[in-house]
Biopython code that builds the backbone (N, CA, C, O; Angstrom):
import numpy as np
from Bio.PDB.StructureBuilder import StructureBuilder

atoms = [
    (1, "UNK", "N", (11.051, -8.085, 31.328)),
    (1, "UNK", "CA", (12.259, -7.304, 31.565)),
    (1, "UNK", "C", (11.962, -5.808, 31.476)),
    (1, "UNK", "O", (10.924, -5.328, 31.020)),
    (2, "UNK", "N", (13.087, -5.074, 32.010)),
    (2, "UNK", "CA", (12.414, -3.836, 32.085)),
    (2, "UNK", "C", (12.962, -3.003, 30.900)),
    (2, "UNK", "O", (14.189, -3.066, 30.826)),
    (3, "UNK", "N", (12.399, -2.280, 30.006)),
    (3, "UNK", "CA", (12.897, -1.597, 29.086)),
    (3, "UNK", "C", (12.598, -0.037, 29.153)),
    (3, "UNK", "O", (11.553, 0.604, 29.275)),
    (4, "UNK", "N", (14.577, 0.485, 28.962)),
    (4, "UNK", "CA", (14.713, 1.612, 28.952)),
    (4, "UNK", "C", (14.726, 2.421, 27.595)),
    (4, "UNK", "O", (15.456, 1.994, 26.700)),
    (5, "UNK", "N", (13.894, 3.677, 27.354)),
    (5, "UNK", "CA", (13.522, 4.585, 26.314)),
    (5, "UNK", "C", (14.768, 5.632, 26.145)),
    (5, "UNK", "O", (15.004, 6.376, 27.097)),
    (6, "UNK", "N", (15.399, 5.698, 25.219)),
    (6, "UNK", "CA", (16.765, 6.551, 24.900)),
    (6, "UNK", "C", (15.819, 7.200, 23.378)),
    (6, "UNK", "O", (15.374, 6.612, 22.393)),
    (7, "UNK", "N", (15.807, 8.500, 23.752)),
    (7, "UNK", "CA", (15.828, 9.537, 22.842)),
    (7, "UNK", "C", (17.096, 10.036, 22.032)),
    (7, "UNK", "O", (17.970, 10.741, 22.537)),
    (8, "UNK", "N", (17.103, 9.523, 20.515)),
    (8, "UNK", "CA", (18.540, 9.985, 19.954)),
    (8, "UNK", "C", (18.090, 11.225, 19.341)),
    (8, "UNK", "O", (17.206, 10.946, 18.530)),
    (9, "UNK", "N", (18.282, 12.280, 19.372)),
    (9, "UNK", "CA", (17.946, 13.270, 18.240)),
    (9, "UNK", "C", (19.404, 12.923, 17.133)),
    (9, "UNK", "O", (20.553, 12.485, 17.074)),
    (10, "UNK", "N", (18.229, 13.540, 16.364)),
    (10, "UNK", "CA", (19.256, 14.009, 14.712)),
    (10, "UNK", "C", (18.355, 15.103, 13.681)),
    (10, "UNK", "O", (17.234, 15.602, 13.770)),
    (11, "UNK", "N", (19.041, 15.155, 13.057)),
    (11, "UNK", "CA", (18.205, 16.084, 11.848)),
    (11, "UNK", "C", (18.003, 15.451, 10.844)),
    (11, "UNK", "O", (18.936, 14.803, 10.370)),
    (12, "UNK", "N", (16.541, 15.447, 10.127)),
    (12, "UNK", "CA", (15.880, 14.835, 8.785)),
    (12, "UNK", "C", (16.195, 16.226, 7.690)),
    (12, "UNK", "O", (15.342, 17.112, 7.754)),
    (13, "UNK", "N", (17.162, 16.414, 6.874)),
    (13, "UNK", "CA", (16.545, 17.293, 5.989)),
    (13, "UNK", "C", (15.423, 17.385, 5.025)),
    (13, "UNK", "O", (14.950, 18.323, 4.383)),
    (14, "UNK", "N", (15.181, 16.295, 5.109)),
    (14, "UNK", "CA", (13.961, 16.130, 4.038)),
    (14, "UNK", "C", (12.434, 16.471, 4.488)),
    (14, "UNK", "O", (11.524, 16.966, 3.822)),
    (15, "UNK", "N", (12.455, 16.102, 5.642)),
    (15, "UNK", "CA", (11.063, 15.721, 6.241)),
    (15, "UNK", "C", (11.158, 17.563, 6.987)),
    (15, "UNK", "O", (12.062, 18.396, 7.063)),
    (16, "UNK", "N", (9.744, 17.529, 7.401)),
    (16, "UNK", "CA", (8.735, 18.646, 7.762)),
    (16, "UNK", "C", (9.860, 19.031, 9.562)),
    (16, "UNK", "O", (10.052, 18.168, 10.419)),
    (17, "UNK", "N", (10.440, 20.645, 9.654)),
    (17, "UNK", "CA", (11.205, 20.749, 11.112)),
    (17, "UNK", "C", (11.845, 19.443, 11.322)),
    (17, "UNK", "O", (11.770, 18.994, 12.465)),
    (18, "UNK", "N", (12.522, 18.680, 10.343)),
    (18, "UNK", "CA", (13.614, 17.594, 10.769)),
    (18, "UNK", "C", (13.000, 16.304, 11.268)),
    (18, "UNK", "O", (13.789, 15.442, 11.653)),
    (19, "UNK", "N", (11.576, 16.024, 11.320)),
    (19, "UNK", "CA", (10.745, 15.034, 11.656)),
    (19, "UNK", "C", (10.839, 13.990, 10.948)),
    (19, "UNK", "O", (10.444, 14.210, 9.803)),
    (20, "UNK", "N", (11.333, 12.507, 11.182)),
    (20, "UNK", "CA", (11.322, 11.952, 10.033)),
    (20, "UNK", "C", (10.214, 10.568, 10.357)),
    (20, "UNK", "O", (9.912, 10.310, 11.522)),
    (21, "UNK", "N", (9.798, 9.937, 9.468)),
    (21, "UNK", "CA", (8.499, 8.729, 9.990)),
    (21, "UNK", "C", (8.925, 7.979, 11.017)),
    (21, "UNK", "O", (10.062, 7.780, 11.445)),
    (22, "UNK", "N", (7.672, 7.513, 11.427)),
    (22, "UNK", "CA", (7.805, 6.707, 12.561)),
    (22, "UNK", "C", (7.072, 5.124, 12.484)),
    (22, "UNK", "O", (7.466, 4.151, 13.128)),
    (23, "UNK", "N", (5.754, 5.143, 11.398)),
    (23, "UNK", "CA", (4.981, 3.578, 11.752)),
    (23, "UNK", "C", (4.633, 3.958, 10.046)),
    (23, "UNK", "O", (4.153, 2.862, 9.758)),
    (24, "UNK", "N", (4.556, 4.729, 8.792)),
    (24, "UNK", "CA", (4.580, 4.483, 8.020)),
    (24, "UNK", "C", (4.927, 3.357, 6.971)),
    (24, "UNK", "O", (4.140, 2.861, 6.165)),
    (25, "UNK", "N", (6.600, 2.973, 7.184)),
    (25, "UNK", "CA", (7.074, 1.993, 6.464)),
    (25, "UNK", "C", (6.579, 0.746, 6.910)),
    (25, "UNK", "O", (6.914, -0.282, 6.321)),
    (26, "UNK", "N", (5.620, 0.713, 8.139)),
    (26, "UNK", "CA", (5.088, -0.752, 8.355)),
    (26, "UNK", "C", (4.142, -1.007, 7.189)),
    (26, "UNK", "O", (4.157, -2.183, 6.824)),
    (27, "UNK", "N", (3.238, -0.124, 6.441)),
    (27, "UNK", "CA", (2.103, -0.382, 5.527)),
    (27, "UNK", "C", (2.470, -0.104, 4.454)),
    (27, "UNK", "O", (1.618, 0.219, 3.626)),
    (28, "UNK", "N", (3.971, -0.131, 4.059)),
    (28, "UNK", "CA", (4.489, -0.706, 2.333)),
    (28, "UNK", "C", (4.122, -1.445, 1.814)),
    (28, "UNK", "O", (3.665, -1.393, 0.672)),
    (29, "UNK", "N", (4.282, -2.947, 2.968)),
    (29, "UNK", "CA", (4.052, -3.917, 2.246)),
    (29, "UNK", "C", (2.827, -4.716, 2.353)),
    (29, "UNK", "O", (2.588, -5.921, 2.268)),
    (30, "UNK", "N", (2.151, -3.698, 2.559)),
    (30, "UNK", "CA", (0.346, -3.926, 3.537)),
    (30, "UNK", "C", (-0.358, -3.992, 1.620)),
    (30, "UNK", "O", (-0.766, -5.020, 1.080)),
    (31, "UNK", "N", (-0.297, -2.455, 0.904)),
    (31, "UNK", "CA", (-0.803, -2.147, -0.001)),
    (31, "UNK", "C", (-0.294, -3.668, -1.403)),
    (31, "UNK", "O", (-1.024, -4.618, -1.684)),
    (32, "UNK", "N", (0.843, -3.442, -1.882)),
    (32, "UNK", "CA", (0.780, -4.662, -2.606)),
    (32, "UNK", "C", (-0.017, -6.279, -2.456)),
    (32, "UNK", "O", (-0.513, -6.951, -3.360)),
    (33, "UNK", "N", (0.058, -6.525, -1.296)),
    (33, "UNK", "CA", (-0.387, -7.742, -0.704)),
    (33, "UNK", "C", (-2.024, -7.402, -1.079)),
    (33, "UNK", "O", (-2.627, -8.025, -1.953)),
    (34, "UNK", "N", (-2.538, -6.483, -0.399)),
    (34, "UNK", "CA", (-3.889, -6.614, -0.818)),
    (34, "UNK", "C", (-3.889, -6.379, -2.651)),
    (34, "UNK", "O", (-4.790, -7.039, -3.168)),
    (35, "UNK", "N", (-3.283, -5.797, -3.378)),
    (35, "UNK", "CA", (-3.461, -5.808, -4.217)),
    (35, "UNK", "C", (-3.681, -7.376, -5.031)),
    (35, "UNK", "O", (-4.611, -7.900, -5.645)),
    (36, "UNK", "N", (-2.141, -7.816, -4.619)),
    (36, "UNK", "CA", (-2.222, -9.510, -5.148)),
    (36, "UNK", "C", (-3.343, -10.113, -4.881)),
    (36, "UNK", "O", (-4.070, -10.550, -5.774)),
    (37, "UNK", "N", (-3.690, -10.231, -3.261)),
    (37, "UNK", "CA", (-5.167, -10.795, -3.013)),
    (37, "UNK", "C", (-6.324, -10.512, -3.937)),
    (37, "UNK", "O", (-7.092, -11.463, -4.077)),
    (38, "UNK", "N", (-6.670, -9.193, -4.726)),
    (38, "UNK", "CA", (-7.720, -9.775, -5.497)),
    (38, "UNK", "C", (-7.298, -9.667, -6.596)),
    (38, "UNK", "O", (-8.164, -9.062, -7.228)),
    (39, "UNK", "N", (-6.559, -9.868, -7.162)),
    (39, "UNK", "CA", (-5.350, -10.585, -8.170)),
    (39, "UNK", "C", (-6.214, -11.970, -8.229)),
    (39, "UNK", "O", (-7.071, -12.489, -8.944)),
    (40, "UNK", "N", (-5.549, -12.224, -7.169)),
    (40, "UNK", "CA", (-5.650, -13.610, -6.346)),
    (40, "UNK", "C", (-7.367, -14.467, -6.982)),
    (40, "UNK", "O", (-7.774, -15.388, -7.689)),
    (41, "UNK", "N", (-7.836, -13.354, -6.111)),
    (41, "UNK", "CA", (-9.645, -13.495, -6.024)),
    (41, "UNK", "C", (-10.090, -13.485, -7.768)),
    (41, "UNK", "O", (-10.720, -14.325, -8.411)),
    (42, "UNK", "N", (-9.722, -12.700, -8.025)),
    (42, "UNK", "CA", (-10.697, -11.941, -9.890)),
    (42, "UNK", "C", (-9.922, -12.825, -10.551)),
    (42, "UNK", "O", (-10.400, -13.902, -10.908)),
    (43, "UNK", "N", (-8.564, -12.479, -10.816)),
    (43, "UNK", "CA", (-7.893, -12.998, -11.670)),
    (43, "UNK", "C", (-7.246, -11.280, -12.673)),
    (43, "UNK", "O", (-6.455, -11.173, -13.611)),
    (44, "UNK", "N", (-7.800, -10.542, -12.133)),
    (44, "UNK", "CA", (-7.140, -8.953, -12.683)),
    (44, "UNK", "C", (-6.594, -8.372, -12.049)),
    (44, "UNK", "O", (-6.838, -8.144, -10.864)),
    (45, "UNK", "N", (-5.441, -7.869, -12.890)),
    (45, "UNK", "CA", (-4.712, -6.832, -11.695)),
    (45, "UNK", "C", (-5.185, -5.373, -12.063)),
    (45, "UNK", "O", (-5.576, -4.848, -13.106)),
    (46, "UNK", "N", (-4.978, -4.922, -10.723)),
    (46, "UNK", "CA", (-5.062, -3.324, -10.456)),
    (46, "UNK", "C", (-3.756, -2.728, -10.409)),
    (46, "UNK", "O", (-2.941, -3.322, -9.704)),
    (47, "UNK", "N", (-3.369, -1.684, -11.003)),
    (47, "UNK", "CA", (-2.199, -1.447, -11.313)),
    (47, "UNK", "C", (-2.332, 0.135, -10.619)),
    (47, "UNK", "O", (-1.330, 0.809, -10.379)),
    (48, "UNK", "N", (-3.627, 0.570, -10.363)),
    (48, "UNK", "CA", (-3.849, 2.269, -10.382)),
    (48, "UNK", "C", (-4.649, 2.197, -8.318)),
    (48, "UNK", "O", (-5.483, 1.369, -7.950)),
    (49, "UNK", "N", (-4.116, 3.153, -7.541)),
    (49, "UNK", "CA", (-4.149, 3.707, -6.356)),
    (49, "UNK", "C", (-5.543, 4.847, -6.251)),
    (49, "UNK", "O", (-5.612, 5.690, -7.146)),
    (50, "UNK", "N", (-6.456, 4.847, -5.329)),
    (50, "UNK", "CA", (-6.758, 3.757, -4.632)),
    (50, "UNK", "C", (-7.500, 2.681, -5.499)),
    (50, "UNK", "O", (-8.004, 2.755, -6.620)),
    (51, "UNK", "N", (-7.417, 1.874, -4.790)),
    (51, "UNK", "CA", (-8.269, 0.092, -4.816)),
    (51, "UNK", "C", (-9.407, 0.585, -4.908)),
    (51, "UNK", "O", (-9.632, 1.230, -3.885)),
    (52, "UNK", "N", (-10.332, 0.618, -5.682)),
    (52, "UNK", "CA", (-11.805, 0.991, -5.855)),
    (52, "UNK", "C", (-12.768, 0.618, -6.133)),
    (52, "UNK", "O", (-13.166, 1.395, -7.001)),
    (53, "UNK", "N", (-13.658, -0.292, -5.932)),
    (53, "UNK", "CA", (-14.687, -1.198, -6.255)),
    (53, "UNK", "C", (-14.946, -1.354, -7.631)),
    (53, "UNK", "O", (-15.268, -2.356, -8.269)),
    (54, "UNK", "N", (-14.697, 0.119, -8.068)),
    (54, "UNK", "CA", (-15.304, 0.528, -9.559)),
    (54, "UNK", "C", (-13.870, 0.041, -10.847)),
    (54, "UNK", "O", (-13.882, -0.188, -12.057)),
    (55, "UNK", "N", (-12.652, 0.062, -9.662)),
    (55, "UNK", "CA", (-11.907, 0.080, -10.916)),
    (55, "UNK", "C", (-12.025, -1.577, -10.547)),
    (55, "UNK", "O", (-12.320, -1.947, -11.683)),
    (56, "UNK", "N", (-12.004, -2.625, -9.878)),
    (56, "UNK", "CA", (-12.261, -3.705, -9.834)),
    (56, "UNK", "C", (-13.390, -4.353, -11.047)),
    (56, "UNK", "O", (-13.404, -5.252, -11.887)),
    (57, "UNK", "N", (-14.193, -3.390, -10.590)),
    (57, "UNK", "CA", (-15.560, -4.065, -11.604)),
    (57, "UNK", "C", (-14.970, -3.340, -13.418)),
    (57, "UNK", "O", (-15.407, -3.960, -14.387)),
    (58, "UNK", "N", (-14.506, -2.722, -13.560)),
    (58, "UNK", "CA", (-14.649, -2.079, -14.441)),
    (58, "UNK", "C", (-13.040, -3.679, -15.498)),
    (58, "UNK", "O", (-13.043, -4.195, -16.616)),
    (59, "UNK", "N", (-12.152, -3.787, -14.411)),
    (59, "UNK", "CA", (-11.506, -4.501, -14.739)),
    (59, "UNK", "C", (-12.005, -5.977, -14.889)),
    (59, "UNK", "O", (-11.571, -6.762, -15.732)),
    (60, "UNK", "N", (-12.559, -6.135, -14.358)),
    (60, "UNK", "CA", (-13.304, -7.784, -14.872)),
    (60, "UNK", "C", (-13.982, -7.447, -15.614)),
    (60, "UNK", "O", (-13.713, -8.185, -16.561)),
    (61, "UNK", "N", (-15.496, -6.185, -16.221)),
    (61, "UNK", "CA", (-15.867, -6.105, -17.338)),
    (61, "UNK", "C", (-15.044, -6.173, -18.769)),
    (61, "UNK", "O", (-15.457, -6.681, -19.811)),
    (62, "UNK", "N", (-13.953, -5.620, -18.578)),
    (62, "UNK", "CA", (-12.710, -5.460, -19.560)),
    (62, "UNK", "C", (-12.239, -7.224, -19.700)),
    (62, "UNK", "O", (-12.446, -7.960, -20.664)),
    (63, "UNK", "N", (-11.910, -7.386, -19.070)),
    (63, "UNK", "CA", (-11.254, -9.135, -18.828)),
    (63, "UNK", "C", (-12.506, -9.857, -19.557)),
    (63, "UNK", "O", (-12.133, -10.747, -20.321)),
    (64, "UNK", "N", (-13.790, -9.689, -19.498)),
    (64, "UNK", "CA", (-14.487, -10.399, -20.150)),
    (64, "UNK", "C", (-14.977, -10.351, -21.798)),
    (64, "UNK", "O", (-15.309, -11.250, -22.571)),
    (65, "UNK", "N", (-14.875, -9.056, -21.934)),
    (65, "UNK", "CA", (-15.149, -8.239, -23.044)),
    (65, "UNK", "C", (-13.677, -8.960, -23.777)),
    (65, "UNK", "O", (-13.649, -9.172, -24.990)),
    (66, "UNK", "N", (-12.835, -9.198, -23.137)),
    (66, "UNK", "CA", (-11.620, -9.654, -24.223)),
    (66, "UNK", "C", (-11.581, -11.243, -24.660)),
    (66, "UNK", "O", (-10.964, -11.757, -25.594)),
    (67, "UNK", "N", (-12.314, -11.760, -23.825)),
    (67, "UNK", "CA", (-12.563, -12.781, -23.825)),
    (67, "UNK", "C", (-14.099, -13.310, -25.002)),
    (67, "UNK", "O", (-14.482, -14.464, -25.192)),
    (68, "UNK", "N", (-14.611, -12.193, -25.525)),
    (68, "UNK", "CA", (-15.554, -12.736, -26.186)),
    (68, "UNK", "C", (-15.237, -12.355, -27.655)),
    (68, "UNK", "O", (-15.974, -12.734, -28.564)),
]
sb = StructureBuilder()
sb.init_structure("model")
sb.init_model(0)
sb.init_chain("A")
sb.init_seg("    ")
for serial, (resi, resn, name, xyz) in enumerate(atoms, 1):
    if name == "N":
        sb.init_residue(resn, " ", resi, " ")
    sb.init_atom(name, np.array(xyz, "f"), 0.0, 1.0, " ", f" {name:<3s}", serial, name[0])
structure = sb.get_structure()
């Protein structure tokens, strides 16, 4: 079918000359999900931004250390 493009303007006060997002709010729920996944995987959560190999490893060293 053929689809027609309608430009609405409005004003953002918040955002930068009234610009407000456009594909941002698709990767809200991108970040938690991977978080759960190595939740999922380790069995530790990451609670701290970014996801970092180091805070991964550093969190299963901790998880084990409590464990002994």
């Amino acid at each position: 079918p053929e689809i027609k493009t309608i430009i609405v303007e409005s004003n953002e006060p918040n955002g930068p000359f009234g610009a407000k997002e456009v594909g941002e709010g698709a990767i809200m729920p991108t970040i938690p999900a991977i978080l759960n996944a190595v939740y999922n995987a380790t069995g530790v959560r990451i609670f701290e931004l970014p996801l970092l190999p180091e805070r991964v490893y550093m969190a299963l060293k901790q998880k084990r250390q409590a464990k002994e």
